[in-house]
C-alpha positions in Angstrom: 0.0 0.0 0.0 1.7 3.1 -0.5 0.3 5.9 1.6 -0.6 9.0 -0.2 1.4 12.1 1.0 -1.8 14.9 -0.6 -4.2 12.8 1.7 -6.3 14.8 3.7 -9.6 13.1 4.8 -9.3 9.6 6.8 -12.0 7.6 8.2 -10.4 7.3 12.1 -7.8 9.3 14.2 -6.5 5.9 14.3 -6.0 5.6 10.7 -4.7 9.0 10.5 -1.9 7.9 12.5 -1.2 5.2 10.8 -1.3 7.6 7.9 1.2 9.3 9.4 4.0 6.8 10.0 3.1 5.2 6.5 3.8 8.7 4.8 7.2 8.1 7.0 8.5 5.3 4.9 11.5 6.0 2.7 11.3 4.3 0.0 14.0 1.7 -1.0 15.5 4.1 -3.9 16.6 6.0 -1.4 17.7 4.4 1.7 19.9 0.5 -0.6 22.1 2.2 -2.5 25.7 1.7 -0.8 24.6 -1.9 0.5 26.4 -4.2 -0.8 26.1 -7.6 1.0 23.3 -9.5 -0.8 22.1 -10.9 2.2 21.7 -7.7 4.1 20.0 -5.6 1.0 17.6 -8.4 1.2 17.0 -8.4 4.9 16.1 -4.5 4.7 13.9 -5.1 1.7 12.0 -7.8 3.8 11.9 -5.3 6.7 10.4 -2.7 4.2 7.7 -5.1 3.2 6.9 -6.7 6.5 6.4 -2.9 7.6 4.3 -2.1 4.7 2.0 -5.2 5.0 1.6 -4.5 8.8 0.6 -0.6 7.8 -1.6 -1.6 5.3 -3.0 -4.4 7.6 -3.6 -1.7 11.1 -5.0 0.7 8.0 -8.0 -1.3 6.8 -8.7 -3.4 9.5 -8.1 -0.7 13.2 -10.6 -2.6 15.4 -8.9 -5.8 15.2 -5.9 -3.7 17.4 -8.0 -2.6 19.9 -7.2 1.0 19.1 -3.5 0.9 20.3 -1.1 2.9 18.9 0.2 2.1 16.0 3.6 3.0 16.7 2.9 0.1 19.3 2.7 -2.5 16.5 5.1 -1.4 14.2 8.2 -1.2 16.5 7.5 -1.2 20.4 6.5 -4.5 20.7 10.0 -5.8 19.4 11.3 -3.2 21.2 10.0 -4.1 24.4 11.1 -7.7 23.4 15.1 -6.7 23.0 15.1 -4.4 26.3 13.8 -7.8 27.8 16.4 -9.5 27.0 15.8 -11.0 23.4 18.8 -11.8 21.7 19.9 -13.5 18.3 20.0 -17.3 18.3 23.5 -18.7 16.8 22.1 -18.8 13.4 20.9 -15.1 13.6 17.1 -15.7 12.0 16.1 -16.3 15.7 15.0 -14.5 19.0 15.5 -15.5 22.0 13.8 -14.7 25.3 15.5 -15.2 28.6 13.2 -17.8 30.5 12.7 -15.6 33.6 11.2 -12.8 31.0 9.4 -15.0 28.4 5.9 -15.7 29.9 5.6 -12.1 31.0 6.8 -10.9 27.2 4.3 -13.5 26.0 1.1 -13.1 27.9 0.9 -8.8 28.2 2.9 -7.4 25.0 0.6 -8.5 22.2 3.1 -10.0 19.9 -0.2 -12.5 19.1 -1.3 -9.5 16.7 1.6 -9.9 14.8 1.2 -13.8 14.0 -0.8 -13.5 10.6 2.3 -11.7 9.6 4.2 -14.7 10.0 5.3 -14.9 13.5 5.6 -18.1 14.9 6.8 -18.9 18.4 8.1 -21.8 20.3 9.7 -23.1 23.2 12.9 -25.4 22.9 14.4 -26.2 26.2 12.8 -24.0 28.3 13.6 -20.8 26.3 11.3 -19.1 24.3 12.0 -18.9 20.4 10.5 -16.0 17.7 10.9 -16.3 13.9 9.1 -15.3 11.0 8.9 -17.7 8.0 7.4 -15.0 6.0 10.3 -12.7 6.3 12.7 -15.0 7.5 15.6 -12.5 7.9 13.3 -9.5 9.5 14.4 -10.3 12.9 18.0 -10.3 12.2 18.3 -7.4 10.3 15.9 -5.3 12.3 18.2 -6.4 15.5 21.2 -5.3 13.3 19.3 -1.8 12.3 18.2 -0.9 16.6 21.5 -1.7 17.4 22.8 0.9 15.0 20.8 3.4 16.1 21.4 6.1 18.2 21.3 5.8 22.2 17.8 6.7 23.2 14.8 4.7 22.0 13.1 7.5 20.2 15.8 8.0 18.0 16.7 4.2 17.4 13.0 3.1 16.4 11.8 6.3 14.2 15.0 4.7 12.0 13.0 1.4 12.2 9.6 3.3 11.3 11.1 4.8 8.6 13.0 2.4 7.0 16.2 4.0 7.4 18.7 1.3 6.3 21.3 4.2 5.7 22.9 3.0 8.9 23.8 0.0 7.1 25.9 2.1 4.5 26.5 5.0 6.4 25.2 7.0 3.7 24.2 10.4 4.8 20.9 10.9 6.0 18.2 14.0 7.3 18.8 15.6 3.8 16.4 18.1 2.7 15.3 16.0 -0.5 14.9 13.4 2.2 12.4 15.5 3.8 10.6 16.9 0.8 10.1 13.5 0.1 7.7 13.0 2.6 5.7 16.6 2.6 2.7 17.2 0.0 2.9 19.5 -2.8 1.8 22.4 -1.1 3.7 22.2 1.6 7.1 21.0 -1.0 6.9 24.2 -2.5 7.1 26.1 0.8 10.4 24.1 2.6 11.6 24.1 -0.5 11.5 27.6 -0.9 12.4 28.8 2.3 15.6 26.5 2.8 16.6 27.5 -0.8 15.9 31.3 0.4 17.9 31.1 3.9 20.8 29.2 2.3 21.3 31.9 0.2 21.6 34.5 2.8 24.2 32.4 4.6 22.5 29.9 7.1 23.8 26.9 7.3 22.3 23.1 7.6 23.7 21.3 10.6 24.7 17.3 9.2 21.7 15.1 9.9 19.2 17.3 10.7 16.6 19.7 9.7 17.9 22.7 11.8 19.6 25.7 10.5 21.9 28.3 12.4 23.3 31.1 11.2 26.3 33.1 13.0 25.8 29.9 15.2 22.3 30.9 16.4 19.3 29.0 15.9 18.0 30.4 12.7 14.4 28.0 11.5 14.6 23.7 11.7 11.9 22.0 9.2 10.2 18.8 10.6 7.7 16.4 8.6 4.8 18.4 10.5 6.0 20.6 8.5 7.4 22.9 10.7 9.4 26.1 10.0 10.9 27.1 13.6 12.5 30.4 14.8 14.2 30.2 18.6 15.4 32.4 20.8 17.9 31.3 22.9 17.6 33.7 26.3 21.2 34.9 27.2 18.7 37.9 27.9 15.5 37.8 29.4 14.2 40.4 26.5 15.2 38.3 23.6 11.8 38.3 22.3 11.8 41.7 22.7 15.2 42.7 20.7 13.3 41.0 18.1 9.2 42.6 18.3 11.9 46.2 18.6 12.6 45.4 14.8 9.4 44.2 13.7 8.1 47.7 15.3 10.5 50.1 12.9 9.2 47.8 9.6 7.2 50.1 6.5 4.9 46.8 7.0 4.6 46.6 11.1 0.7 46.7 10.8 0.6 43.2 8.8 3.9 41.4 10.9 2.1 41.8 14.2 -0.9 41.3 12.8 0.3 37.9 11.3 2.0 37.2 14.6 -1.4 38.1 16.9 -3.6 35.8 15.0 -1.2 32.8 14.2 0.2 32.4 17.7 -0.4 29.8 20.2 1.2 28.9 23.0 2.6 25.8 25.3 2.7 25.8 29.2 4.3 23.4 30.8 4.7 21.2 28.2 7.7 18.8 30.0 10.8 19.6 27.6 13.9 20.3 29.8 14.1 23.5 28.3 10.3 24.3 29.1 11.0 23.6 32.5 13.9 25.9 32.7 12.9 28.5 30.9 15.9 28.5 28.5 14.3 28.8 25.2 11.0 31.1 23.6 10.2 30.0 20.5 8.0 31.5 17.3 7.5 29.1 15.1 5.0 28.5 11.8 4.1 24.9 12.2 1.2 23.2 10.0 -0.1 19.9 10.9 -1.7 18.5 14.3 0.3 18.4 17.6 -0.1 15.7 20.0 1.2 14.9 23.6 2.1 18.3 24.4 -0.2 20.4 26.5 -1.5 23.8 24.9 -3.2 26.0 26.9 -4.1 30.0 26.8 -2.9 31.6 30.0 -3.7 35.5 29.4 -2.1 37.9 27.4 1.3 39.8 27.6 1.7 42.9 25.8 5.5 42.9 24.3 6.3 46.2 22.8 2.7 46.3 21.8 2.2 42.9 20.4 -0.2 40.7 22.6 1.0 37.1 23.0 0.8 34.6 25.6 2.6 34.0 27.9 4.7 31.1 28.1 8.3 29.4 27.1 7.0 29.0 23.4 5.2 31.3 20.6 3.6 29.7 17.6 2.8 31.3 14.8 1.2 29.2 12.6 -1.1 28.8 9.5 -4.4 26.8 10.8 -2.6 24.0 12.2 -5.6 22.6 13.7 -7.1 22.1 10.4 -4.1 20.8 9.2 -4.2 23.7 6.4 -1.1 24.1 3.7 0.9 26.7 3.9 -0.4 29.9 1.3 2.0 31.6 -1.4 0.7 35.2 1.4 2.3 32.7 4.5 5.7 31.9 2.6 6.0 35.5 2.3 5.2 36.2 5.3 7.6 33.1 6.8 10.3 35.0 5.0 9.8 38.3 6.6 9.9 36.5 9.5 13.1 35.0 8.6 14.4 38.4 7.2 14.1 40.3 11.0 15.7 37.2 12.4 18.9 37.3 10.3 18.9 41.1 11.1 18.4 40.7 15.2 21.4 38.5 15.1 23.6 40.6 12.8 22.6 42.6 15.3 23.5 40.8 18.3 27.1 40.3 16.2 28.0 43.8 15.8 27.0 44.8 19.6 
């Protein structure tokens, strides 16, 4: 099934979210070139499958997984398996559980949901086997792939969501054709045109990710949202003022803080570190929904004659909760927005 990136409509939030990690999926073009071993190009290609069929599978059929996440499916379940203990078998095609761990793994992870896929498991001298004779090299090559991965779970299993068998070939990865990739049109033209216009005024990409920094500050970071982001990091506690001063001497102040007024919304308390601390504001333009982080209004604060709200972070954004794509008025806009920043920190330089 290959998930349509223009898609707009879908029957379930659950669905949706499937939508969303299916959209995710590099496609094998991208991510086998530089793989040599014959044996390992086909283990990722049965990993690409198996993840596809599963997708497909969670898309058209939700109520047979009980409404749990589909991230839950897709990779937490192994996941939950190898921080367990599960480890390769001498032949590699094999998992192992530990005995103390395996009727606990068994009985409350769900793993049965993934048996029409080809899982099979049995028990050979008191330890607990897993294969799959569909994909009979998925569970050593996607054991190969987590272990790659960077320390910290998130990290290690979006690589397995997406696909990512770059880590096989070292190949370099996060590039901004990797994102456009994933975005619809609309929102293609936009990053594209905005990473094409900051470039060119001398930001620069950092390796293997979507942020740009220019003069070494945080200058805008792109996300499969997408996201254009603008931070502040707050040497000063007016930061965010330094900034509203130089919308406030613009020929077109009226329409910046009118565009900033009605776009903005803002966190409190979402968790981050840097939430907690205080350490960052942030304006940012995102478009597409936000979950798991707490938004909440919390009265306004006149800055310079701007009225936000309070909080550690600004957004500024283009319907996001209709999941609206960004307008040729908001790329404009975006790069005004962009234009004040590179000036407050040319700024900042010269002072």
């Amino acid at each position: 099934m290959i998930f349509d990136k223009n898609q707009t409509v879908f029957p379930s939030e659950f669905q949706k979210n499937v939508w969303v990690l299916g959209r995710a999926v590099l496609p094998l073009d991208i991510t086998l070139p530089g793989i040599i071993d014959a044996e390992m190009r086909e283990g990722c290609i049965q990993i690409y499958r198996f993840t596809q069929e599963l997708l497909e599978d969670m898309y058209n059929n939700p109520n047979k997984y009980n409404e749990r996440s589909p991230a839950v499916c897709l990779v937490y379940l192994l996941d939950w398996c190898v921080k367990e203990g599960a480890f390769l078998d001498e032949n590699g095609f094999e998992w192992i559980l530990p005995p103390e761990k395996a009727d606990k793994i068994m009985s409350k992870s769900g793993l049965s949901l993934l048996e029409p896929l080809g899982f099979l498991f049995s028990i050979k001298n008191e330890h607990t086997f897993i294969k799959n004779d569909n994909y009979p090299l998925l569970l050593k090559y996607w054991y190969k792939l987590y272990r790659l991965g960077p320390k910290g779970s998130a990290v290690r299993l979006r690589n397995l969501q997406a696909c990512d068998f770059r880590l096989f070939s070292k190949a370099k990865r996060q590039t901004i054709e990797d994102l456009l990739n994933l975005v619809s049109a609309p929102d293609h033209v936009c990053i594209k045109e905005l990473h094409e216009y900051v470039m060119a005024k001398g930001a620069k990409k950092e390796s293997g990710s979507y942020k740009y920094t220019y003069k070494k500050e945080p200058m805008v970071t792109f996300d499969q949202k997408p996201c254009v982001l603008i931070s502040f990091r707050l040497e000063t506690s007016d930061s965010l003022s330094s900034y509203i001063s130089i919308i406030n001497t613009q020929p077109d102040k009226k329409q910046l803080v009118s565009f900033i007024e009605n776009k903005t919304e803002c966190c409190i308390s979402c968790g981050h570190k840097l939430c907690k601390k205080g350490a960052d504001v942030f304006i940012c333009f995102p478009c597409g929904s936000r979950t798991g982080i707490e938004y909440r209004h919390a009265g306004i604060t006149d800055v310079l004659g701007v009225k936000l709200q309070p909080g550690c972070r600004y957004d500024i954004n283009k319907g996001n909760k209709e999941n609206k794509n960004y307008s040729n008025e908001d790329i404009k806009m975006l790069k005004r927005m962009l234009d004040i920043r590179f000036a407050q920190i040319d700024n900042q330089s010269r002072g």
